[in-house]
C-alpha positions as CSV (number, residue, x, y, z in Angstrom):
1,X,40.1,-12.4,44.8
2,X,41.6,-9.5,42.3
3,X,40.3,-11.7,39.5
4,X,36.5,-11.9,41.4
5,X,37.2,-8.0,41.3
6,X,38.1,-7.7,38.0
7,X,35.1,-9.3,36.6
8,X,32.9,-7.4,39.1
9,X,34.6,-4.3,37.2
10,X,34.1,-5.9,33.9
11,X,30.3,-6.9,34.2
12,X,29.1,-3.1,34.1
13,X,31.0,-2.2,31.1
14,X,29.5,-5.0,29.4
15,X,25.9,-3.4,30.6
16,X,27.0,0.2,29.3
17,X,28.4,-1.1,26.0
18,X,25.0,-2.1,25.0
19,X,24.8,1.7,24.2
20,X,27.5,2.1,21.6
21,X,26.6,1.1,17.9
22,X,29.7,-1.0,17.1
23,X,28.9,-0.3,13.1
24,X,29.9,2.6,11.3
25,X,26.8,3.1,9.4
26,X,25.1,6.3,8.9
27,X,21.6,6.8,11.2
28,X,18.4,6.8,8.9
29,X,15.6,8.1,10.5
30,X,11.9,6.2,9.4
31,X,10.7,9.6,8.3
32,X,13.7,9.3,5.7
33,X,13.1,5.8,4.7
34,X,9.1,6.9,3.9
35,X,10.6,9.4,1.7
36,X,12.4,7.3,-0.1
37,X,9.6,4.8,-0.4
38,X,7.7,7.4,-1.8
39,X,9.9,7.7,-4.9
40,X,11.5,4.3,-5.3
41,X,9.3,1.7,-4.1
42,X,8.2,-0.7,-6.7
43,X,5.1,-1.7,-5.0
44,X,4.3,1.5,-4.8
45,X,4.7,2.7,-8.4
46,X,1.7,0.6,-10.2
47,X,-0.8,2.8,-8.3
48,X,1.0,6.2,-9.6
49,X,0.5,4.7,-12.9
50,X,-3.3,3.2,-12.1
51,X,-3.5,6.4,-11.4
52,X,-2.4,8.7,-13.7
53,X,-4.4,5.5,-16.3
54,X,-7.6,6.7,-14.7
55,X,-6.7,10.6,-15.3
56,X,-6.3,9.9,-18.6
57,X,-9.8,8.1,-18.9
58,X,-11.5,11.6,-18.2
59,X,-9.9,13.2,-21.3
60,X,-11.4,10.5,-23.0
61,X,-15.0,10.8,-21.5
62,X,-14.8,14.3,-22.2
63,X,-13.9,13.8,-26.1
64,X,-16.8,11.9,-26.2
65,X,-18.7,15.7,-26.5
66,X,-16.7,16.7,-29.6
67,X,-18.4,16.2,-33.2
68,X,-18.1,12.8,-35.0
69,X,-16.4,13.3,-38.2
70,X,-17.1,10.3,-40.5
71,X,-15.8,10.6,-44.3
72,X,-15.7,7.9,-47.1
73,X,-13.9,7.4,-50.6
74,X,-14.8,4.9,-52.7
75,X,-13.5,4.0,-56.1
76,X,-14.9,1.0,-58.0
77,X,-15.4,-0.8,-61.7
78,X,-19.2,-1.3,-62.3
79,X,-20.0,-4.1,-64.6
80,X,-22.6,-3.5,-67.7
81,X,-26.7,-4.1,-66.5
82,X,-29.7,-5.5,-68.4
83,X,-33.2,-4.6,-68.1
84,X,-36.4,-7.4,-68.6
85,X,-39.7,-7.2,-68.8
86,X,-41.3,-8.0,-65.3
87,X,-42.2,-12.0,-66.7
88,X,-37.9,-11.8,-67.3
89,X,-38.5,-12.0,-71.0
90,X,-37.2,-8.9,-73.4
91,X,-33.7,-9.0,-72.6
92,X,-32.2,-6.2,-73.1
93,X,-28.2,-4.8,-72.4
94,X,-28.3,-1.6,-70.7
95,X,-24.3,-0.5,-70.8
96,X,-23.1,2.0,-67.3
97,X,-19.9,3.9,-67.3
98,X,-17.8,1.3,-66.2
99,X,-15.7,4.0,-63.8
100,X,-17.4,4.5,-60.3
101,X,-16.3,7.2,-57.3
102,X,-18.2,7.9,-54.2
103,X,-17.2,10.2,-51.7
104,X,-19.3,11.2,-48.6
105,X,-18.2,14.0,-45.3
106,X,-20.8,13.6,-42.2
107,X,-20.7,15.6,-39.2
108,X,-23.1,14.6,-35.9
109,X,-22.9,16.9,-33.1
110,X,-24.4,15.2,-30.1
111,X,-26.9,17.8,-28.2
112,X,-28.9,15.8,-25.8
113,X,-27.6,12.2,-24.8
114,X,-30.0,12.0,-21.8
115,X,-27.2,12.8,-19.7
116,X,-25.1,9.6,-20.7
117,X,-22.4,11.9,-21.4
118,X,-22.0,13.9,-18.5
119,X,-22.4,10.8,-16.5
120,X,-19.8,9.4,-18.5
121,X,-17.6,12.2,-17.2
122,X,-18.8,11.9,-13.9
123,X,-17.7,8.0,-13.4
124,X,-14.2,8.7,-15.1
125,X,-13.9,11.3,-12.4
126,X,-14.8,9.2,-9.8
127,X,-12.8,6.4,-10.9
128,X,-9.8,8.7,-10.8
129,X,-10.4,9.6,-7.1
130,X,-11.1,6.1,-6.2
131,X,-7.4,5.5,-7.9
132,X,-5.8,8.2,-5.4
133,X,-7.7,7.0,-2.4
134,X,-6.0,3.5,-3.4
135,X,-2.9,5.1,-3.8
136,X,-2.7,6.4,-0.8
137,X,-4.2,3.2,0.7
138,X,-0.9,1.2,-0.8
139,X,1.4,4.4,0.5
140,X,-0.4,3.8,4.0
141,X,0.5,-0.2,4.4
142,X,4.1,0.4,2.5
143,X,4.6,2.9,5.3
144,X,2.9,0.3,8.0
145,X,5.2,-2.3,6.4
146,X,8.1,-0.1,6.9
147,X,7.6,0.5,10.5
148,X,7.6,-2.8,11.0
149,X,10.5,-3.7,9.4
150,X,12.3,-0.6,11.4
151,X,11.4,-1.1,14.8
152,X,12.3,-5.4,14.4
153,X,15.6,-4.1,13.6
154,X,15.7,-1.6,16.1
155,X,14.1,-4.5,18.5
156,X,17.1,-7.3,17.5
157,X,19.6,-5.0,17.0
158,X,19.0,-4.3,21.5
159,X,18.6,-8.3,21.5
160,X,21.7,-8.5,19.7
161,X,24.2,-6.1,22.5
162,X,22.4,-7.5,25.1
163,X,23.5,-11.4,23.6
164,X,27.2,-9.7,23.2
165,X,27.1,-8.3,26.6
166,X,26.2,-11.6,27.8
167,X,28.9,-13.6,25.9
168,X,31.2,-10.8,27.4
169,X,30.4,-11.6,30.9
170,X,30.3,-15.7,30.1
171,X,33.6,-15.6,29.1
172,X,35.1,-13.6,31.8
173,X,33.4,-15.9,33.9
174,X,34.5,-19.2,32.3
175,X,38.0,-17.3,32.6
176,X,37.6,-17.3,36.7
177,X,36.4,-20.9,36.7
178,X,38.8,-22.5,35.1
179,X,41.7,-20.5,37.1
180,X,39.8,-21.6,40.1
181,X,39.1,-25.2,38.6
182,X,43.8,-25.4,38.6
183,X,43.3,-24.0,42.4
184,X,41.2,-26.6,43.2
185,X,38.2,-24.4,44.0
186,X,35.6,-24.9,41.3
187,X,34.4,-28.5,39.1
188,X,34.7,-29.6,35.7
189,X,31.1,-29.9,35.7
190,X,30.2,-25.6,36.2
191,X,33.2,-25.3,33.4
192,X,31.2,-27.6,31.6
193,X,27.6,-25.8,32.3
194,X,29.3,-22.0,31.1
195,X,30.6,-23.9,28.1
196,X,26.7,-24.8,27.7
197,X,25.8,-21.6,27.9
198,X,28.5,-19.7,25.8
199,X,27.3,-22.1,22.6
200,X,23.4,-21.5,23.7
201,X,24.1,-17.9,23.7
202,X,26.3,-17.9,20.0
203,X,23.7,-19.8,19.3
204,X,21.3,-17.1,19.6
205,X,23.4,-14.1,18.0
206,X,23.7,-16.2,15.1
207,X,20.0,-16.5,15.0
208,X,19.7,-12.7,15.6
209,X,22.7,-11.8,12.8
210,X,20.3,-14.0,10.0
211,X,16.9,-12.3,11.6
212,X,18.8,-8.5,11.3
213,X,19.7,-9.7,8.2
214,X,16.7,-10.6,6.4
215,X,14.8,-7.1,8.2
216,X,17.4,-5.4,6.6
217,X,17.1,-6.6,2.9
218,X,13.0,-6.2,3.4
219,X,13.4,-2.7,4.6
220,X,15.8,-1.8,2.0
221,X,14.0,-3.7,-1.3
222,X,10.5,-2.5,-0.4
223,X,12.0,1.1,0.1
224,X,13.6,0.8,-2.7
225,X,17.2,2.2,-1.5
226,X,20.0,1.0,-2.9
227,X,21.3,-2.9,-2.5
228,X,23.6,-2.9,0.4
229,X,22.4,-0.2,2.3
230,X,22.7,-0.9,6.2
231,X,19.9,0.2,8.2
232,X,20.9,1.7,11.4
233,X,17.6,2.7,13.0
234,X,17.9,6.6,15.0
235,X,17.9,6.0,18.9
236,X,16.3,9.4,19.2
237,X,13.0,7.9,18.5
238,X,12.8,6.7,21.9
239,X,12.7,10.0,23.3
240,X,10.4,11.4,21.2
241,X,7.1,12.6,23.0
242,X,3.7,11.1,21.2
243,X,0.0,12.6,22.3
244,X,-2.0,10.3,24.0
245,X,-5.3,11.3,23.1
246,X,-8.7,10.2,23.7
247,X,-10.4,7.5,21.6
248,X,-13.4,9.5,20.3
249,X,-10.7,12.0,18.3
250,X,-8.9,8.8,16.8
251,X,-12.4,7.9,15.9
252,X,-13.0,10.9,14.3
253,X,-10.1,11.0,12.8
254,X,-10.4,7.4,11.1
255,X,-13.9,8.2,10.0
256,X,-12.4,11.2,8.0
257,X,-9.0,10.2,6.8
258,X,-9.0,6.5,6.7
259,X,-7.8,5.2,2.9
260,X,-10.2,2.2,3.2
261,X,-13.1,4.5,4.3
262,X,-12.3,6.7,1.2
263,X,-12.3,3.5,-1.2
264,X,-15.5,2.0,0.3
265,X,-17.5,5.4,-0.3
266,X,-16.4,6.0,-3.7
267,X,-17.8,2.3,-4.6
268,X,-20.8,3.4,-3.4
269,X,-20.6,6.7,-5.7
270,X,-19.4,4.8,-8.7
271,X,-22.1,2.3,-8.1
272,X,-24.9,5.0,-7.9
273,X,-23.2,7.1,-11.4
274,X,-23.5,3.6,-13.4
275,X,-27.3,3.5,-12.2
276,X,-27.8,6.7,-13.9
277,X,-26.0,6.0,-17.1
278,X,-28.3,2.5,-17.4
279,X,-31.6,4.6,-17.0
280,X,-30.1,7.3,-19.6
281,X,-30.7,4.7,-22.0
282,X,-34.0,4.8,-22.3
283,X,-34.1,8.5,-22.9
284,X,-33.7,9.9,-26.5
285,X,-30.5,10.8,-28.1
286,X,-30.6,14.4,-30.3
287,X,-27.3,15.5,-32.4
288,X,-26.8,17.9,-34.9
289,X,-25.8,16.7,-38.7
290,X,-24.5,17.9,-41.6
291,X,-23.0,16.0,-44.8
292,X,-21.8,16.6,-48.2
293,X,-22.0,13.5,-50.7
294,X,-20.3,13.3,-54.7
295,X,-21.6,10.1,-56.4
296,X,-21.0,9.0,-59.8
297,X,-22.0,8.0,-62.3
298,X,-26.1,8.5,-61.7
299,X,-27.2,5.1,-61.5
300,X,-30.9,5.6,-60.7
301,X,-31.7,6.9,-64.3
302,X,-32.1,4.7,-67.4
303,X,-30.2,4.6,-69.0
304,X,-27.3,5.8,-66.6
305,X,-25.6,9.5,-66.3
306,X,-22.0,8.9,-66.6
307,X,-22.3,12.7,-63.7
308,X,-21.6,12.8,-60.8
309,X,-24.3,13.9,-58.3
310,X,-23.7,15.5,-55.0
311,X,-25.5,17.3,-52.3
312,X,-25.4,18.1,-49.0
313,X,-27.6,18.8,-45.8
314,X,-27.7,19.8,-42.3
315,X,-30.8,18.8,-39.8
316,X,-31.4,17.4,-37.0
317,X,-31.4,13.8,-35.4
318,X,-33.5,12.2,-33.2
319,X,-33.2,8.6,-32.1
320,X,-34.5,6.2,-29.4
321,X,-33.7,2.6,-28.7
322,X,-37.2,1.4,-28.0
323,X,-35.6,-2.1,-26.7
324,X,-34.1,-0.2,-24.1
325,X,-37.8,-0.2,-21.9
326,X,-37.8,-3.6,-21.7
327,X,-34.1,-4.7,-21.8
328,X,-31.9,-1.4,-19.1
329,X,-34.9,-3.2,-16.4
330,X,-32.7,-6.3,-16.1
331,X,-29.1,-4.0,-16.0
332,X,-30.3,-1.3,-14.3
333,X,-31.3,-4.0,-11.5
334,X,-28.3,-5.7,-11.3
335,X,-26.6,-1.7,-10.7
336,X,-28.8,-1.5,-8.0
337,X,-27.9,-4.8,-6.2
338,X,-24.0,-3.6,-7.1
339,X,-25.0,-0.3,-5.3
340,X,-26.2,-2.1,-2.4
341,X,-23.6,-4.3,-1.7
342,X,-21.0,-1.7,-2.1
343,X,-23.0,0.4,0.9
344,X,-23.3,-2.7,2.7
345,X,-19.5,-2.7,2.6
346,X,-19.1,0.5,3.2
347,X,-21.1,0.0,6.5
348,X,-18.5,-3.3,7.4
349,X,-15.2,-0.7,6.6
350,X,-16.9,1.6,9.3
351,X,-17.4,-1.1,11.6
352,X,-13.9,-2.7,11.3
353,X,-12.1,0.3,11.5
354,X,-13.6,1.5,14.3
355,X,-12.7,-1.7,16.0
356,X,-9.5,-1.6,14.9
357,X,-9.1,2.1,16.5
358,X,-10.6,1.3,19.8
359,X,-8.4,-1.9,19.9
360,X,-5.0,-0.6,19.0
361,X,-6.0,2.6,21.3
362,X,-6.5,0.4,24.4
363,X,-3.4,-1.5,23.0
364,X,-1.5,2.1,23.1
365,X,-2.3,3.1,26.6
366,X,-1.3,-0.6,27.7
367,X,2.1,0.1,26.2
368,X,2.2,3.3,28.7
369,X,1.5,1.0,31.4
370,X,4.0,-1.6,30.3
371,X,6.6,1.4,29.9
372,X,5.9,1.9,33.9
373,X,6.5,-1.3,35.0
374,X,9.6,-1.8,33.1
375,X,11.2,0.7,34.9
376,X,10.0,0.0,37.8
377,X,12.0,-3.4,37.3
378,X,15.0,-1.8,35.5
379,X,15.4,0.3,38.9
380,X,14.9,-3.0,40.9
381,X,17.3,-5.0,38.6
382,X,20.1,-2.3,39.0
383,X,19.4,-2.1,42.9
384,X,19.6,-6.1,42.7
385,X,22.8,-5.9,40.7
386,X,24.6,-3.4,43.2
387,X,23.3,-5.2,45.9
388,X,25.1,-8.9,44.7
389,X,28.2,-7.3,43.3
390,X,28.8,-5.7,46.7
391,X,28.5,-8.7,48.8
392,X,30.5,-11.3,45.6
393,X,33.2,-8.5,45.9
394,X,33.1,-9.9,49.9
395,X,32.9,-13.7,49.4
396,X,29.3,-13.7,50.4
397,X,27.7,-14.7,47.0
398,X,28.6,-17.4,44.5
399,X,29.3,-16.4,40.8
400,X,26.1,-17.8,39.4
401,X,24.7,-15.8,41.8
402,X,26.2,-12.4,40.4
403,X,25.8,-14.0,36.8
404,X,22.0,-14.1,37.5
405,X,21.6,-10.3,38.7
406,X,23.8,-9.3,35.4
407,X,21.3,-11.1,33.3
408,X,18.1,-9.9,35.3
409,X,19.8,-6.4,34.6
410,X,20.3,-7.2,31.2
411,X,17.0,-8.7,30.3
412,X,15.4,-5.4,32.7
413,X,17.2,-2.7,30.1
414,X,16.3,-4.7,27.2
415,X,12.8,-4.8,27.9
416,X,12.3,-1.2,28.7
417,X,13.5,-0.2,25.1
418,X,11.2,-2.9,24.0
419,X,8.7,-1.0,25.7
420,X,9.5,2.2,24.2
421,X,9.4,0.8,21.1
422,X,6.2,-0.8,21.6
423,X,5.0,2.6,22.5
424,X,6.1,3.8,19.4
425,X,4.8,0.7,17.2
426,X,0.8,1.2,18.5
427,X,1.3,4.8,17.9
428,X,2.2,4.2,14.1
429,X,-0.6,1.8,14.2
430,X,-3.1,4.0,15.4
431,X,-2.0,6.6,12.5
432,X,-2.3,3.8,9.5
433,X,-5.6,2.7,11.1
434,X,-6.6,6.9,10.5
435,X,-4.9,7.3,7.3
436,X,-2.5,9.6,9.1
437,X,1.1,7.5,8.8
């Protein structure tokens, strides 16, 4: 009987002790991890350098307004010539300075490109937006991933006390059958069942060590912290108090923030500016020039001037690619098709995010719900647990009987942080579904 009581003494501490983190690792909250992330994830750093790559392309569609400067030196040996009458007959040597030098300095100043410049600019600067909206679009599933990884670990790490609480209270058990197996009171054959049961259950927290172990190293190698870095996830996020609110402002909210949203528009921009560059093409081009030239010797009088000649001009040019009306027809329809396909995904991104809002919303509020049923049964699992351990303490239950209402207890407490967590898991869902993680 003291040994019934002593395990009916023992059974609650192995409840409570799900509460104490047995590991001496310092708490990191997720708002910590993302920080990190932020700095040292490799899958994140491509897109700072995609985009910083597509900053750099608008420095050079803006050089593409400064002067081409195009200059020339030429030094060459110029064999002697003859001249002939026009029927080839009358041969006659006609000896040139053999020494030739040519040197030549032009200068076009575009004016009017028919706005192929400025559009130029224009797409580089949209391309560099798209590249943050990406950015951020990476930084928003990183930060998805992460809560994942987190609240699994938080998840198993419960499982894990709860397996150890259970293990606790099968061996104290197995303890008070075999005693009562050499008194004569108990069979080989419950020894044997509890034996079952102890391997299932180290079974299991084997299983749970290798899961906890794997969440770990993904948490820590996509944050980028450093390699042996024990995540112990902060119990105060259980307590914390998230808004509910309605659907229509998570709506709004997606429609306005959402990375995907953001991505899907500016294709439908950058779409719209390579239009306009293909019908620039059939519109003149006017530049500015000026040149100096120094040519020797004179070659175009007979017999040669062993001078040098050299000028210089400034004027204006004017040219148009007459091919252009009927060849930009054929591109400048297959930039509208582009267009419309890009607003035809746009219009698909609003629809799947909106679904994805209303279900993770409805998904959210269920979690509430679940929240309230789970303690509803944690409070009927305790009352259950008093209830058995008050009449085992008097002989009027059999172990298995108190073992069950432990393990309804158990599996009751386990769930309700579950449900917390699930709580906090749609929650963090609903922000990366409106760009807001």
């Amino acid at each position: 009987m003291n040994n019934l009581r002593l395990l009916a003494g023992l059974l609650p501490v192995a409840l409570l002790s799900g509460g104490v983190c047995s590991y001496g690792q310092s708490v990191i909250t997720l708002e910590e991890i993302f920080e990190a992330a932020e700095t040292n994830s490799a899958q994140l750093r491509p897109s700072f350098t995609a985009q910083t790559e597509a900053e750099r392309e608008i420095s050079v569609a803006r050089a593409g307004r400064l002067p081409d400067i195009n200059a020339s030196l030429s030094l060459s040996y110029i064999g002697n010539g003859f001249t002939t009458e026009r029927s080839f007959s009358d041969y006659q040597k006609a000896p040139i300075p053999h020494f030739g030098n040519g040197l030549s300095l032009n200068v076009t100043q575009p004016v009017y490109t028919g706005g192929a410049q400025t559009y130029a600019i224009e797409l580089a600067e949209l391309k560099s937006t798209a590249a943050r909206y990406a950015t951020d679009f990476q930084r928003n599933n990183i930060r998805f991933q992460l809560t994942g990884f987190y609240l699994d670990i938080y998840k198993y790490t419960n499982l894990r006390r709860v397996i150890e609480s259970n293990i606790f209270a099968a061996r104290k058990v197995l303890e008070e059958m075999r005693a009562r197996y050499e008194q004569g009171t108990a069979l080989q054959n419950d020894i044997t069942r509890y034996e079952l049961l102890m391997s299932n259950l180290e079974l299991q927290l084997v299983r749970i060590n290798n899961t906890l172990n794997i969440l770990n190293t993904n948490l820590v190698t996509t944050a980028g912290l450093s390699d042996g870095t024990v995540i112990v996830p902060d119990s105060t996020i259980l307590a914390r108090s998230l808004p509910m609110g309605e659907e229509h402002r998570w709506q709004q909210e997606a429609m306005e923030n959402s990375p995907s949203l953001s991505l899907a528009r500016s294709a439908v921009d950058i779409n719209r500016k390579a239009e306009a560059i293909v019908r620039s093409e059939r519109l003149p081009k006017i530049g500015l020039q000026a040149g100096w030239t120094l040519d020797g010797p004179i070659l175009v009088e007979v017999p040669p001037i062993n001078r040098n000649l050299s000028y210089w001009y400034v004027g204006i040019g004017i040219s148009y690619n007459i091919s252009s009306l009927y060849k930009s027809n054929r591109s400048l329809t297959k930039k509208r098709i582009a267009t419309q396909r890009a607003i035809e995904e746009l219009n698909a991104a609003h629809e799947n995010v909106s679904l994805t809002v209303r279900a993770d919303h409805i998904r959210y509020l269920e979690a509430y719900e679940t929240l309230k049923t789970q303690e509803k049964s944690v409070e009927l699992a305790q009352r259950n647990y008093r209830t058995t351990s008050t009449r085992y303490s008097a002989d009027m239950a059999l172990i298995t009987d108190m073992l069950d209402a432990a393990n309804a207890k158990l599996d009751a407490e386990r769930q309700l942080v579950n449900a917390r967590i699930d709580i906090i898991y749609y929650y963090y869902k609903l922000l990366f579904a409106t760009g807001k993680i």
